[in-house]
Backbone as a printed PyTorch tensor [residue, N CA C, xyz], in Angstrom:
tensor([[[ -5.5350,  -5.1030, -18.6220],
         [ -5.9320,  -6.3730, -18.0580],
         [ -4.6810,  -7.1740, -17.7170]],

        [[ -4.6550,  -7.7380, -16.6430],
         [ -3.4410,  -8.2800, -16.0170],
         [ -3.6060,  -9.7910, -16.6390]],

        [[ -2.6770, -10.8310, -16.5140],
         [ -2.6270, -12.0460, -16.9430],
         [ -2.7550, -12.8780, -15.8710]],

        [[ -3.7900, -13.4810, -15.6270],
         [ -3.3880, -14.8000, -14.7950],
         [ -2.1940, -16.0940, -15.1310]],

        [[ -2.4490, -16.3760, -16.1680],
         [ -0.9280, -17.2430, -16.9240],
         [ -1.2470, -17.3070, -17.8210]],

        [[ -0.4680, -17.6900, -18.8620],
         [  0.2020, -17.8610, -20.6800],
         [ -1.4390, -17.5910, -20.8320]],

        [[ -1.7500, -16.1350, -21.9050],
         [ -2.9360, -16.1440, -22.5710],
         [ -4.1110, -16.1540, -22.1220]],

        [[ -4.2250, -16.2710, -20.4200],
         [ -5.2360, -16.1680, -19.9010],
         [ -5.9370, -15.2040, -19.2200]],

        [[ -6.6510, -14.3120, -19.3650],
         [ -6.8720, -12.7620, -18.6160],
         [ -7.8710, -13.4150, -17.4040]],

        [[ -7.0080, -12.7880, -17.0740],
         [ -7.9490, -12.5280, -15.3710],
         [ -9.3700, -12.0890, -15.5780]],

        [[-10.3940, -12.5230, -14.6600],
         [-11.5790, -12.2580, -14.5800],
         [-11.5910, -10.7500, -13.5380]],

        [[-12.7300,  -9.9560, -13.7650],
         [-12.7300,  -8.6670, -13.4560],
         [-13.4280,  -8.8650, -12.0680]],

        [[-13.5100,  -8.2250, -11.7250],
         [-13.9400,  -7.7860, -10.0360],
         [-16.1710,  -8.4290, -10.3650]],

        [[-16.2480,  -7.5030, -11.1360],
         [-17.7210,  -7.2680, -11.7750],
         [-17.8860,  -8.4940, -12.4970]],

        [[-16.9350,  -9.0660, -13.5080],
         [-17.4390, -10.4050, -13.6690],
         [-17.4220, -11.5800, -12.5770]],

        [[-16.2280, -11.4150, -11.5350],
         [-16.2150, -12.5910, -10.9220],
         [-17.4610, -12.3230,  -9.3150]],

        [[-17.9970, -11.1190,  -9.4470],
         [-19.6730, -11.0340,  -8.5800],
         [-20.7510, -11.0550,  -9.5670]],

        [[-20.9440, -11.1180, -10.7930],
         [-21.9400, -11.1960, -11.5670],
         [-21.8360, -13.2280, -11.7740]],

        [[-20.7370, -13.7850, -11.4430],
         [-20.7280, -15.4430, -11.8820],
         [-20.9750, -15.7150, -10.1420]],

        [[-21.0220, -15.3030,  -9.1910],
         [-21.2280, -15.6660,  -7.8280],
         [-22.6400, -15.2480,  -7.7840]],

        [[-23.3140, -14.3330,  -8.4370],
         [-25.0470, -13.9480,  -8.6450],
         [-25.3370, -14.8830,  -9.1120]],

        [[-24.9720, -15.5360, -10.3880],
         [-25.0710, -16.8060, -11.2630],
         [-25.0580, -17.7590, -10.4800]],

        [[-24.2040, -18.2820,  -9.6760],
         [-23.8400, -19.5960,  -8.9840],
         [-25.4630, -19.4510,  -7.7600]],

        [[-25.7030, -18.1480,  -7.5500],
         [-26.8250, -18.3820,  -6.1620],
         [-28.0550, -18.5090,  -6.8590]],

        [[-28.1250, -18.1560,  -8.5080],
         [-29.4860, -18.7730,  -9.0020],
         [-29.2360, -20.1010,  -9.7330]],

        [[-27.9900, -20.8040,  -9.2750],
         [-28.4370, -22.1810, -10.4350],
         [-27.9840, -22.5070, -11.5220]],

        [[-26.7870, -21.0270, -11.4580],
         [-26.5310, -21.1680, -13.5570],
         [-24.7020, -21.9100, -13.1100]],

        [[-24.9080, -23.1260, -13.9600],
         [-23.3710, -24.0170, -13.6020],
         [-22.2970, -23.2150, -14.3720]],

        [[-22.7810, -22.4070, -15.6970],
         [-21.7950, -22.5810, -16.5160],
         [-21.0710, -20.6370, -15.8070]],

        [[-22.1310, -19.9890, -14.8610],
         [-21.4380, -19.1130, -14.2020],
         [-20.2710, -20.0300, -12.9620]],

        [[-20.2030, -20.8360, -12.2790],
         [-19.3100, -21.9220, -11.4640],
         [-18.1840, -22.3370, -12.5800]],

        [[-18.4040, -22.5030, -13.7410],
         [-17.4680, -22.9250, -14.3180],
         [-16.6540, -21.5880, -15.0200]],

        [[-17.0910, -20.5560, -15.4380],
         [-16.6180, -19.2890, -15.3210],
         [-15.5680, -18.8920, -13.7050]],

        [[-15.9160, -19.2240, -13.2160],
         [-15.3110, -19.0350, -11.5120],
         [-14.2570, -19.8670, -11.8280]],

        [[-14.3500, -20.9260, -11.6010],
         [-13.5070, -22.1700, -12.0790],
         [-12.4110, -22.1340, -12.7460]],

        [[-12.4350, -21.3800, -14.1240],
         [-11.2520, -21.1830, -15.0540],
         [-10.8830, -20.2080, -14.6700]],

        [[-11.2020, -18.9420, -14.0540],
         [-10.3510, -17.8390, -13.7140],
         [ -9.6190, -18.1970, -12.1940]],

        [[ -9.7710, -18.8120, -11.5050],
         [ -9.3580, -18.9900, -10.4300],
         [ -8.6660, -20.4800,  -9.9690]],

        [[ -8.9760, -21.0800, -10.3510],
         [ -8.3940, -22.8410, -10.1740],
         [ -7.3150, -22.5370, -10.2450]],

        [[ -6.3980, -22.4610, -11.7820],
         [ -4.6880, -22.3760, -11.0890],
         [ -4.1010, -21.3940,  -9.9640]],

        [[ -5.0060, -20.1650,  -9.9470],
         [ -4.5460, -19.6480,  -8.4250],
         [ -4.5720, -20.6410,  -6.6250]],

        [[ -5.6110, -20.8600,  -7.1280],
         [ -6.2030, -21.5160,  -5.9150],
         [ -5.7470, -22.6650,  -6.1580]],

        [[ -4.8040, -23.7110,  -6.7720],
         [ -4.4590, -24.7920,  -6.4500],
         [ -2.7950, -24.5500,  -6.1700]],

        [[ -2.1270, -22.8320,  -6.4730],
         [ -1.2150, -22.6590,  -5.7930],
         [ -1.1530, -22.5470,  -4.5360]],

        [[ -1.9980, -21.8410,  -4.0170],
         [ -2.4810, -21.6270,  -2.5380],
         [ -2.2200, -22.5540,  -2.2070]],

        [[ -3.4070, -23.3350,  -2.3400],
         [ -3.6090, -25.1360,  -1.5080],
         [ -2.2590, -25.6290,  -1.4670]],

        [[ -1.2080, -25.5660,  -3.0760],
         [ -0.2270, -26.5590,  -2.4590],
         [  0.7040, -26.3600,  -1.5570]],

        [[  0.7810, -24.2590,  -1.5060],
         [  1.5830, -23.8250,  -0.5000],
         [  1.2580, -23.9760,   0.3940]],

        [[ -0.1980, -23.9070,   0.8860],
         [ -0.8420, -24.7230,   2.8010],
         [ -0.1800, -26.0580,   2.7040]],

        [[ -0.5500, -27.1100,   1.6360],
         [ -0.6950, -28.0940,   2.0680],
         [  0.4500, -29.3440,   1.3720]],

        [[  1.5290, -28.5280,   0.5320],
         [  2.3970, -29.8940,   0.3700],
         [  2.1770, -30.8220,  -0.5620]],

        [[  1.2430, -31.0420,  -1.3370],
         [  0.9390, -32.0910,  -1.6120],
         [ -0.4230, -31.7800,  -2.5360]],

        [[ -0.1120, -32.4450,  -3.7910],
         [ -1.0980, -31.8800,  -5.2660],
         [ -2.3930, -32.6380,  -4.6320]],

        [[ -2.1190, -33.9320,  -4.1650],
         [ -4.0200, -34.5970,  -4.2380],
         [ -4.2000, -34.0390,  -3.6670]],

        [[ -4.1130, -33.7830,  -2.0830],
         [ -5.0380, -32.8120,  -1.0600],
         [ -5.3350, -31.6380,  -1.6840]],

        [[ -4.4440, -30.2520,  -2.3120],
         [ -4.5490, -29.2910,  -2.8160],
         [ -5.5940, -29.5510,  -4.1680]],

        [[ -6.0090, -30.5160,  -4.9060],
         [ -6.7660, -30.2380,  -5.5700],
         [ -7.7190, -31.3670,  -5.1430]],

        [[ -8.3810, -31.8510,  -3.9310],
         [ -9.3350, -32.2790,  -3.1180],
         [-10.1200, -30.3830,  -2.8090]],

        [[ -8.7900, -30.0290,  -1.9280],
         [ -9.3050, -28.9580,  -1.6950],
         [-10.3310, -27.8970,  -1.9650]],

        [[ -9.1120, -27.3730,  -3.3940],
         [-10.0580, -26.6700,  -4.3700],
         [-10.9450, -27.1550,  -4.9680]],

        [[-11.5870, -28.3380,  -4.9250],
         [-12.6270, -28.9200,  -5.6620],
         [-13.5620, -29.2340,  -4.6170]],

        [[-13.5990, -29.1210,  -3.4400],
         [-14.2110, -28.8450,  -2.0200],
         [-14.1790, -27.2560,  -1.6270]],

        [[-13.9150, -26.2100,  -2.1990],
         [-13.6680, -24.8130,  -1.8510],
         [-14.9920, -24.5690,  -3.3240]],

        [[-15.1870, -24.8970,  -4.4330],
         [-15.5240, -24.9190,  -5.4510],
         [-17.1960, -25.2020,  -5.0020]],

        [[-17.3780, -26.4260,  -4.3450],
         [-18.7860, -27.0540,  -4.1420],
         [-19.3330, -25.8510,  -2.6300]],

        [[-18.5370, -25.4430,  -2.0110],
         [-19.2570, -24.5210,  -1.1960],
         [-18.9680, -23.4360,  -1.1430]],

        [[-18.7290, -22.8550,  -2.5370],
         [-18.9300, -21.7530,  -3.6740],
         [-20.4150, -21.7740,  -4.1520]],

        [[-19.5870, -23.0140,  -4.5070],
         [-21.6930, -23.0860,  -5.1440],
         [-22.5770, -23.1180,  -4.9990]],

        [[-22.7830, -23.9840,  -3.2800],
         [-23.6300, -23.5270,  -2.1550],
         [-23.6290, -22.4000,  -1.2840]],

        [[-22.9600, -21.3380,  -1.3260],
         [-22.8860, -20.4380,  -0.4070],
         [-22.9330, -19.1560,  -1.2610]],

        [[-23.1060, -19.2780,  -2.6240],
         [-22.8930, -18.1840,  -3.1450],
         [-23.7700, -16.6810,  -3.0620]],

        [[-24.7210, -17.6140,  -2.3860],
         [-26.1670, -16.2530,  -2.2670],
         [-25.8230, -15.7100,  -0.9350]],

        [[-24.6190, -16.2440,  -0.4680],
         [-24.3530, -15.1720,   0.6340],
         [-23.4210, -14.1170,   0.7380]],

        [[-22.7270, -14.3800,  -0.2090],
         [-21.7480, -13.0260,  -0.9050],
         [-22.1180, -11.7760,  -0.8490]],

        [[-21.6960, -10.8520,   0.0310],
         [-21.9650,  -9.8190,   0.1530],
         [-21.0460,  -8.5950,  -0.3480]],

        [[-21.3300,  -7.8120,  -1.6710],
         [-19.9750,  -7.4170,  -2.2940],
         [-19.8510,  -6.2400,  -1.5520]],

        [[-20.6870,  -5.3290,  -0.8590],
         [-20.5440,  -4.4260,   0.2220],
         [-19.4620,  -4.5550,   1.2230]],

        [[-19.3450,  -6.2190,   1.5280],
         [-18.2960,  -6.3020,   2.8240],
         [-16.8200,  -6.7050,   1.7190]],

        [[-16.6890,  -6.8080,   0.6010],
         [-15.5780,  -7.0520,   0.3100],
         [-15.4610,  -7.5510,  -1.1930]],

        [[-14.2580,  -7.7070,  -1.4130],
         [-14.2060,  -8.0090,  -3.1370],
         [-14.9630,  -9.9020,  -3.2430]],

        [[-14.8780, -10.2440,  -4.4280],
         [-15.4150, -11.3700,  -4.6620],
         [-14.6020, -12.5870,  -4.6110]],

        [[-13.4340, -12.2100,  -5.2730],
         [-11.6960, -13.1880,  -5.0170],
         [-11.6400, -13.0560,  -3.5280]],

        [[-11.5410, -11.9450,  -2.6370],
         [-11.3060, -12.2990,  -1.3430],
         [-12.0520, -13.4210,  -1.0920]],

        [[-13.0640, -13.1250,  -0.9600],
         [-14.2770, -14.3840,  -0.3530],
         [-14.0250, -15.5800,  -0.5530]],

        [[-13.6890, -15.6980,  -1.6730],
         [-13.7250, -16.9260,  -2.3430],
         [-12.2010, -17.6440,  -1.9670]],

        [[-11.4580, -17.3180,  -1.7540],
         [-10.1060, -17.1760,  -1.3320],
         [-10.1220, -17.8190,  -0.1120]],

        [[-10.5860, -17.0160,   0.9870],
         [-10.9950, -16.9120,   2.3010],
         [-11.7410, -18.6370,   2.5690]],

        [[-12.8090, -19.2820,   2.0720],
         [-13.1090, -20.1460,   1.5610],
         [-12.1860, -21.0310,   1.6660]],

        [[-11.2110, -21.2110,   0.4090],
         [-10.0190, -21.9860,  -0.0990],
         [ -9.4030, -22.1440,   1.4010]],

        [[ -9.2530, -21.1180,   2.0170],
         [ -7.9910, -21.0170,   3.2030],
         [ -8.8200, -21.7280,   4.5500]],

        [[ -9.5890, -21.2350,   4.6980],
         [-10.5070, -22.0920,   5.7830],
         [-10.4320, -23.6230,   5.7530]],

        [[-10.9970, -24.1040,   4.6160],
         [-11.1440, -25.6830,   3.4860],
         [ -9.3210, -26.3710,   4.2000]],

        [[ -8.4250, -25.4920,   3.2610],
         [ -6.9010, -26.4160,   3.4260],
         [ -6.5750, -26.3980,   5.3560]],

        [[ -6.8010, -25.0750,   6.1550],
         [ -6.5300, -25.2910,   7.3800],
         [ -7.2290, -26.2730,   7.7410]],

        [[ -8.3580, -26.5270,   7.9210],
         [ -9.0970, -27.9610,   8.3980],
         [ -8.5120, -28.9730,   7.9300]],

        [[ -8.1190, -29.5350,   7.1230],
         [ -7.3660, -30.4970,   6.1630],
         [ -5.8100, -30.4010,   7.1970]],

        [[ -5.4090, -29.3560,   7.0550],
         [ -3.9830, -29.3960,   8.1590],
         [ -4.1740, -29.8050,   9.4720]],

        [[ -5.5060, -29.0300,  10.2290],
         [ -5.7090, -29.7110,  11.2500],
         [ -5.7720, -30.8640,  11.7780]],

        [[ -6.9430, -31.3110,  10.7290],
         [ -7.4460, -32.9860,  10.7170],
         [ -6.0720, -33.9230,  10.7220]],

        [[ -5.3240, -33.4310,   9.7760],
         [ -3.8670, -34.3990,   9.6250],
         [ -2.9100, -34.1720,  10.7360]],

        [[ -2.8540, -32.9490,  11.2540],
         [ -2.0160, -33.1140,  12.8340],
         [ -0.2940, -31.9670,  12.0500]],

        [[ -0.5270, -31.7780,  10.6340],
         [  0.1680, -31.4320,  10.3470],
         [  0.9020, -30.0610,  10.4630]],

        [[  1.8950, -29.8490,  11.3310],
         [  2.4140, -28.7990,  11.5030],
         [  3.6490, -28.3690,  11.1930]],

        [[  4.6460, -29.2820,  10.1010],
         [  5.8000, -28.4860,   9.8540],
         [  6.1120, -27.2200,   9.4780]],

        [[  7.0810, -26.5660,   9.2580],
         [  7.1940, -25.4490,   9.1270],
         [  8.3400, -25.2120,   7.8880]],

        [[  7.8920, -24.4460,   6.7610],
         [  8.8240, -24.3260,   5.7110],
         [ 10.0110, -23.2400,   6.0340]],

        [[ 11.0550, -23.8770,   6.0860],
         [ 12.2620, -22.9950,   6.0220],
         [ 12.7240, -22.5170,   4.8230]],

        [[ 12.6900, -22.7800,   3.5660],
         [ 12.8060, -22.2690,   2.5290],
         [ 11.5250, -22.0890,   1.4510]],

        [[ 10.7510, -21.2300,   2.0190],
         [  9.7160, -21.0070,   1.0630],
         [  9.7170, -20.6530,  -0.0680]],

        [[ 10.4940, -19.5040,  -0.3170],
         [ 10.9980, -18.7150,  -1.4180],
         [ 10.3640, -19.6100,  -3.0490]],

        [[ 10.6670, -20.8260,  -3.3940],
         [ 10.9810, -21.4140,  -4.3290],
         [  9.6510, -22.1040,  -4.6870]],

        [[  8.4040, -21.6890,  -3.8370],
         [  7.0300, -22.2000,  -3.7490],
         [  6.5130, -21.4890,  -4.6720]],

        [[  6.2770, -21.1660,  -5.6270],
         [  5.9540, -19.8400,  -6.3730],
         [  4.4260, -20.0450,  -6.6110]],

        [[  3.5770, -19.4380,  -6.7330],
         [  1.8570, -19.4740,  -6.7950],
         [  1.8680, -19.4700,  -8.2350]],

        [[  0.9790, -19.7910,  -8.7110],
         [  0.2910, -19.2020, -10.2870],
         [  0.3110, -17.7730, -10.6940]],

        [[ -0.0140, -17.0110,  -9.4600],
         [  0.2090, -15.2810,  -9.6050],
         [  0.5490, -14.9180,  -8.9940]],

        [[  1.9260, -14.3360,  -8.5240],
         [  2.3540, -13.9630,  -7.4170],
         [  2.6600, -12.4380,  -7.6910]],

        [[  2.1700, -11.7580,  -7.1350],
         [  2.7750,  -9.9610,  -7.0310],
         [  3.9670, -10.2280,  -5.9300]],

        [[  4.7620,  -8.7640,  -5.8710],
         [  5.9140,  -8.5640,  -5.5080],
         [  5.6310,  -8.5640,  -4.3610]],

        [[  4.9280,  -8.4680,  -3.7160],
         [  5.2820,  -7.5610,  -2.1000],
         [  3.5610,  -7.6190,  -1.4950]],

        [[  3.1410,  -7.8210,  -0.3720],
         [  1.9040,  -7.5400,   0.4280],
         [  1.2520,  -5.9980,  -0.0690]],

        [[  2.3520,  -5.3020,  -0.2630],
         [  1.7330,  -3.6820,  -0.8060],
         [  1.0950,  -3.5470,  -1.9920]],

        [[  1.4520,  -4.4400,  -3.0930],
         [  0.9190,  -4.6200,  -4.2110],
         [ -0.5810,  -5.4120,  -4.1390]],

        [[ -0.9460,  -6.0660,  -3.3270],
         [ -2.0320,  -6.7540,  -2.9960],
         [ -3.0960,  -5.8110,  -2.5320]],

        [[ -2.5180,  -4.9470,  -1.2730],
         [ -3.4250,  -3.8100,  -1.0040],
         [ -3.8530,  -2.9010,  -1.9730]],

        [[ -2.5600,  -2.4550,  -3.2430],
         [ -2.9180,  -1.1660,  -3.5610],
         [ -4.4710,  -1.8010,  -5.4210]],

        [[ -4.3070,  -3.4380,  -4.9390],
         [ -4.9370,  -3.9560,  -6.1920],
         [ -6.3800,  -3.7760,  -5.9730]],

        [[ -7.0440,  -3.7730,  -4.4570],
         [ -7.8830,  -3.5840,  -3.9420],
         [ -8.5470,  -2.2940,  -4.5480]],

        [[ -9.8770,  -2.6550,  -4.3040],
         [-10.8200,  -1.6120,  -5.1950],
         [-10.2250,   0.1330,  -3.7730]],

        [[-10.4130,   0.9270,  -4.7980],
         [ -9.6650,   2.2800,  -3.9830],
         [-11.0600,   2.7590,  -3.1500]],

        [[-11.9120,   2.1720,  -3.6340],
         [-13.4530,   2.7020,  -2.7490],
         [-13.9050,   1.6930,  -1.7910]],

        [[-13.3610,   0.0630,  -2.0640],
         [-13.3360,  -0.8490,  -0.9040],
         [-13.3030,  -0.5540,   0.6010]],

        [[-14.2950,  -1.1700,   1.3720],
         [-14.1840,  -1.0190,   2.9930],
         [-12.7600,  -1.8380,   3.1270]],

        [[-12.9060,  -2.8190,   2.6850],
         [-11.6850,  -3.8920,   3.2830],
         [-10.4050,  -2.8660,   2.6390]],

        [[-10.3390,  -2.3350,   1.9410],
         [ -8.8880,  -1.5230,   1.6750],
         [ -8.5620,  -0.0200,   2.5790]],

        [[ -9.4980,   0.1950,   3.0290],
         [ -9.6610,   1.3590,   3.5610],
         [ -9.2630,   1.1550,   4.8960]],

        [[ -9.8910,  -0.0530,   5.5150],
         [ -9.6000,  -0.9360,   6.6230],
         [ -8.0290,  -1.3020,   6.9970]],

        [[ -7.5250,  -2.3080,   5.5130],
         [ -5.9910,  -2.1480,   5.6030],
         [ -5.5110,  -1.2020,   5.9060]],

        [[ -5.3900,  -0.2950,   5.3220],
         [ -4.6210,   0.8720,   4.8710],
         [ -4.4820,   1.3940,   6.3790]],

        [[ -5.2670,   1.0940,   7.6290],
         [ -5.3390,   2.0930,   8.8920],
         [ -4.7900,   1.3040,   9.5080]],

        [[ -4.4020,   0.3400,   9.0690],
         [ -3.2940,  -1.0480,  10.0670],
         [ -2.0080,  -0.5240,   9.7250]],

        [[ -0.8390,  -0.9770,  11.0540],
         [  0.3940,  -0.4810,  10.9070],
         [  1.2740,  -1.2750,   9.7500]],

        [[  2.0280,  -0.8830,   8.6510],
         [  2.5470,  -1.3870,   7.6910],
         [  2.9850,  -3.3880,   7.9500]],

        [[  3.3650,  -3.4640,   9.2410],
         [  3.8030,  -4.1360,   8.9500],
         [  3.0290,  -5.4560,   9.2520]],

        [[  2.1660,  -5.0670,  10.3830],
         [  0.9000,  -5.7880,  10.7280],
         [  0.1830,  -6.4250,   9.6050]],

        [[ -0.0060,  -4.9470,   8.6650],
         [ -0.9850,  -5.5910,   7.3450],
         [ -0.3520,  -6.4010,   6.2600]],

        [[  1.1570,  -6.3010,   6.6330],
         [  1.8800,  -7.0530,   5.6510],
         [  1.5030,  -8.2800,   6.0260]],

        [[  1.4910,  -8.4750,   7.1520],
         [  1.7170, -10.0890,   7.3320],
         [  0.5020, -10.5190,   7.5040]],

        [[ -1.1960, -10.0690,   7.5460],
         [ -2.7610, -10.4740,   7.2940],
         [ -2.3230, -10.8590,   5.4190]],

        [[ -1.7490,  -9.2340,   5.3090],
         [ -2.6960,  -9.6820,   3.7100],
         [ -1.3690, -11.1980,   2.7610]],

        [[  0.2970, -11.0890,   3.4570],
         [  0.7370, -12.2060,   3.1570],
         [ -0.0310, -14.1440,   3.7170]],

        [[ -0.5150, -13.5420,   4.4270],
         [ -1.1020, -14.9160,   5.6220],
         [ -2.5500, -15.1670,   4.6990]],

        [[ -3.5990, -14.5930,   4.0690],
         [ -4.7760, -14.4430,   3.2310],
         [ -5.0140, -14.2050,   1.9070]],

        [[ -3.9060, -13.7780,   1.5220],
         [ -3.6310, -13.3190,   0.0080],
         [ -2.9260, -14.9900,  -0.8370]],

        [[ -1.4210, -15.3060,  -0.1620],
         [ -0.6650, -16.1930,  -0.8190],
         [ -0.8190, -17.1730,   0.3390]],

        [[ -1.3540, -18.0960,   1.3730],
         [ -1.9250, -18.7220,   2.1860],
         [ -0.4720, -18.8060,   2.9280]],

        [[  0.2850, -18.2460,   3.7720],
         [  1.5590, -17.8880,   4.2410],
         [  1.0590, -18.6720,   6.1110]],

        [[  1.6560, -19.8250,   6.4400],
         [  1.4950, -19.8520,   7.9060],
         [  1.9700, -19.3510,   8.9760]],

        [[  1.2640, -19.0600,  10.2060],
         [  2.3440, -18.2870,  11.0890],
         [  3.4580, -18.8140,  10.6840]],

        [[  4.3270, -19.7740,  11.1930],
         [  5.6530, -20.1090,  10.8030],
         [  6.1980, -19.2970,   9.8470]],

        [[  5.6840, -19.4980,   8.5380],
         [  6.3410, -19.1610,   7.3580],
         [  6.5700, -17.4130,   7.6640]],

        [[  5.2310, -17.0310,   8.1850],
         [  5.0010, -15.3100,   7.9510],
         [  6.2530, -15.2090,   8.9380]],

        [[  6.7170, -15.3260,  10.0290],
         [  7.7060, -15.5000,  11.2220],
         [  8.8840, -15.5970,  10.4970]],

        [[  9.4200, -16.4280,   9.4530],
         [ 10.3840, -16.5390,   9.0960],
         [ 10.9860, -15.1380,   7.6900]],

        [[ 10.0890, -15.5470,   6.9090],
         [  9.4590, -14.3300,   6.0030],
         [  9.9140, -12.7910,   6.8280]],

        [[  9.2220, -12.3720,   7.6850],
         [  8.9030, -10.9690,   8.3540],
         [ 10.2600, -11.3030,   9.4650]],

        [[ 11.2140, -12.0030,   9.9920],
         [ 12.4330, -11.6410,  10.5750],
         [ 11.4960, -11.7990,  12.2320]],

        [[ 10.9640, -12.5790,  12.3790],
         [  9.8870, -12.1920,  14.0170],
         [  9.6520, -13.3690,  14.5540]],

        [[  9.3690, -13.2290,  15.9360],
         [  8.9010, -14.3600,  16.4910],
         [  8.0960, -15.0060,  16.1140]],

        [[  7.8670, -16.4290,  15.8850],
         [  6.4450, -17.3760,  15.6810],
         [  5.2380, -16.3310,  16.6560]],

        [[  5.2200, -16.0740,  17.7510],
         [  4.4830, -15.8990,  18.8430],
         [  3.9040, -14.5010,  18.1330]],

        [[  4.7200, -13.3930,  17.9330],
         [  4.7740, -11.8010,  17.1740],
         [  3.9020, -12.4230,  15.9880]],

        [[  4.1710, -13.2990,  15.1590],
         [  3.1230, -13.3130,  13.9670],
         [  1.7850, -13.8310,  14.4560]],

        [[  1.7600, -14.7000,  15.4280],
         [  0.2070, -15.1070,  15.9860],
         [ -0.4030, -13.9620,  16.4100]],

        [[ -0.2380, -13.3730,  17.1970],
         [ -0.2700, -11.7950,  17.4810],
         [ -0.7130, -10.9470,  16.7390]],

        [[  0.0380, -11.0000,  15.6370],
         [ -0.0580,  -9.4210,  14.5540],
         [ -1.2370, -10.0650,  13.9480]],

        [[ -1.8910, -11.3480,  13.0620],
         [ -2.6810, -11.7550,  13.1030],
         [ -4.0430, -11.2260,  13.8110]],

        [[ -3.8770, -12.2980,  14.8990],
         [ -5.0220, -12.1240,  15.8380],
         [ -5.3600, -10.9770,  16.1330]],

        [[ -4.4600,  -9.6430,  16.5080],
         [ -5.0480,  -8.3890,  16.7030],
         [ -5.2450,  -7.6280,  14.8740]],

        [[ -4.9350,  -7.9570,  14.1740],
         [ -4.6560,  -7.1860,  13.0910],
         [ -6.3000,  -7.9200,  12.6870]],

        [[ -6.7320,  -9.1600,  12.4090],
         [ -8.2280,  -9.3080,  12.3570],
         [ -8.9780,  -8.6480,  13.1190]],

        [[ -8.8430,  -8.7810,  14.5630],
         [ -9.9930,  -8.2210,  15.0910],
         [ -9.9090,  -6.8640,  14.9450]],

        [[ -8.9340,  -6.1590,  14.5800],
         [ -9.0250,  -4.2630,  13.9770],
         [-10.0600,  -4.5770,  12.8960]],

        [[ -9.6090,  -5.3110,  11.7880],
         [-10.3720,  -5.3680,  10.4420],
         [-11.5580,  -5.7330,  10.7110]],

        [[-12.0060,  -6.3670,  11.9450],
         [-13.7740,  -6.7290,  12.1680],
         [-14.1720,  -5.6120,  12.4600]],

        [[-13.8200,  -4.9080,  13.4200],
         [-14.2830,  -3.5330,  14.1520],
         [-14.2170,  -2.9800,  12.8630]],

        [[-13.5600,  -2.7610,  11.7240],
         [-13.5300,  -1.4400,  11.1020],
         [-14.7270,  -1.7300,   9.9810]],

        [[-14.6220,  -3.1070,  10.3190],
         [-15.9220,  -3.5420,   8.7470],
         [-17.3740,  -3.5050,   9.1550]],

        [[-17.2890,  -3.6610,  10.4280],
         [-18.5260,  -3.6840,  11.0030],
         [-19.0210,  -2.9510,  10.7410]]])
């Protein structure tokens, strides 16, 4: 069992879709199960989108409430349960960036560190269930393409950042993106 931080074990694949079954019949204290395994991840995320602790935990506490409403739509066939929920989080802080007009760009990211950070985009893929569509999916994307989806969705990385990060044009990461999703729709479909 891996550690989320000091003493805290990570929630399992099977527990964190058995507390999203929970959340679509009603049961709070499965949401609050969600909650403690994931909040300090997800308020690293947010602060790496967004700069700034109140918005980042507006966020996640707005990523949280349409968890709780959306949970009966979780489909663990199309993907793990942290993705989803993740995916969520990242949607939530881009609107929040939008709305604010905010577009700087971090030149020294490095020193942003998440709550859980693995080494490398490869470590993210290979954490993925080995019978997963969505890993199977990665895995047929060109290395470096999928580096920069699963850095851009995994640790909430913006074009900019992924551009600076990956040695490439701003324009090359919008790109690897945009075509590197629509492979992963076609392949999930």
């Amino acid at each position: 069992m891996t550690v989320l931080e000091a003493g805290k074990p990570r929630a399992s694949r099977d527990q964190l879709a058995r507390a999203l079954d929970g959340c679509a019949r009603g049961n709070r204290s499965s949401l609050r199960l969600l909650y403690e395994a994931l909040a300090p991840q997800m308020i690293g995320v947010a602060l790496r989108l967004l700069r700034r602790r109140d918005l980042a935990e507006e966020v996640v506490q707005d990523t949280f409430l349409r968890i709780w409403e959306k949970a009966g739509t979780f489909d663990p066939a199309r993907g793990e349960p942290a993705t989803w929920m993740f995916a969520i989080l990242r949607h939530r802080a881009l609107n929040v960036l939008r709305g604010e007009g905010r577009t700087e760009l971090v030149d020294d990211f490095e020193p942003m560190g998440l709550a859980c950070e693995d080494a490398d985009a490869e470590h993210v893929v290979i954490a993925l269930s080995e019978n997963g569509a969505l890993r199977r999916c990665l895995e047929r994307l060109e290395p470096l393409r999928r580096n920069a989806i699963v850095l851009a969705y995994a640790r909430g990385l913006s074009h900019g950042e992924l551009a600076g990060r990956l040695g490439i044009p701003l324009g090359t990461a919008k790109s690897w993106i945009r075509r590197g999703l629509l492979s992963l729709r076609e392949c999930l479909a």
